[in-house]
C-alpha positions, 0 to 999 in steps of 0.5 A, spaced: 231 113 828 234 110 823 229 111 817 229 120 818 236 120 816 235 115 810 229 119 808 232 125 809 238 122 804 231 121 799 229 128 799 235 131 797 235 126 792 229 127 789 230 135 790 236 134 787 233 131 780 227 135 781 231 141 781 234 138 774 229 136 771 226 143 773 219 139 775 215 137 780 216 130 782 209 126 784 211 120 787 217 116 787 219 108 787 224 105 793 227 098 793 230 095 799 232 088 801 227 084 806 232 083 811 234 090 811 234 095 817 228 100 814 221 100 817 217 101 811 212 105 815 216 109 820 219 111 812 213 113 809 212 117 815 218 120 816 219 122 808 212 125 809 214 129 815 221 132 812 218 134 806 213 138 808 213 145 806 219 142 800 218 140 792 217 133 795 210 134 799 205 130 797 209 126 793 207 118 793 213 114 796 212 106 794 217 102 797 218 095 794 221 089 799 225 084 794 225 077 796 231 075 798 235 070 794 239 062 794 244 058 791 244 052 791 251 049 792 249 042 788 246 045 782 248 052 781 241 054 781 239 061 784 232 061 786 227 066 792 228 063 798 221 061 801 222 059 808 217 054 809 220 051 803 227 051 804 229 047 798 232 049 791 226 048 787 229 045 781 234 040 784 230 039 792 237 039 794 236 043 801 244 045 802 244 052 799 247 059 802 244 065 802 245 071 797 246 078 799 241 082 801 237 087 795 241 095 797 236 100 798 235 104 791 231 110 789 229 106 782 224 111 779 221 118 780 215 121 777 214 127 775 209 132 774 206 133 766 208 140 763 
């Protein structure tokens, strides 16, 4: 399972800064690209089950898919790609190529007030 170990690399990121800030996170914000390997729910599920009994149970993780990103090679233009609409919006030019993917970021974390 795949999203167990990118869990386990979010808990101890989370830990880890928990650690620091001497505080107790109560939720956290992931970003990932929509053509990204992670099952958002198998995720949430795992992040759950690891963190029991650690500072992160409990803790609320929200994961946010960005849309996937074009440009067109005739205007330059950089638009989200719509799949049922797969033509640059500003031009209608429909050759384009795809932008990489959105990396999977930990962007926010939340902590308990003192």
């Amino acid at each position: 399972m795949h999203e167990a170990t990118v869990a386990q690399f979010i808990l101890e990121a989370i830990s880890a800064e928990a650690k620091k800030q001497k505080a107790r996170p109560i939720a956290a914000k992931i970003s990932c690209g929509v053509f990204n390997a992670i099952n958002t729910e198998t995720l949430k599920f795992a992040f759950e089950a690891i963190s029991i009994d650690t500072v992160c149970e409990n803790l609320k993780l929200n994961i946010e898919q960005k849309p996937i990103k074009a440009k067109c090679k005739k205007c330059h233009a950089t638009f989200e790609f719509d799949l049922h609409e797969s033509k640059c919006p500003k031009c209608r030019h429909d050759d384009f190529e795809l932008l990489p993917d959105a990396p999977l970021l930990l962007e926010e974390i939340t902590f308990e007030d003192k």
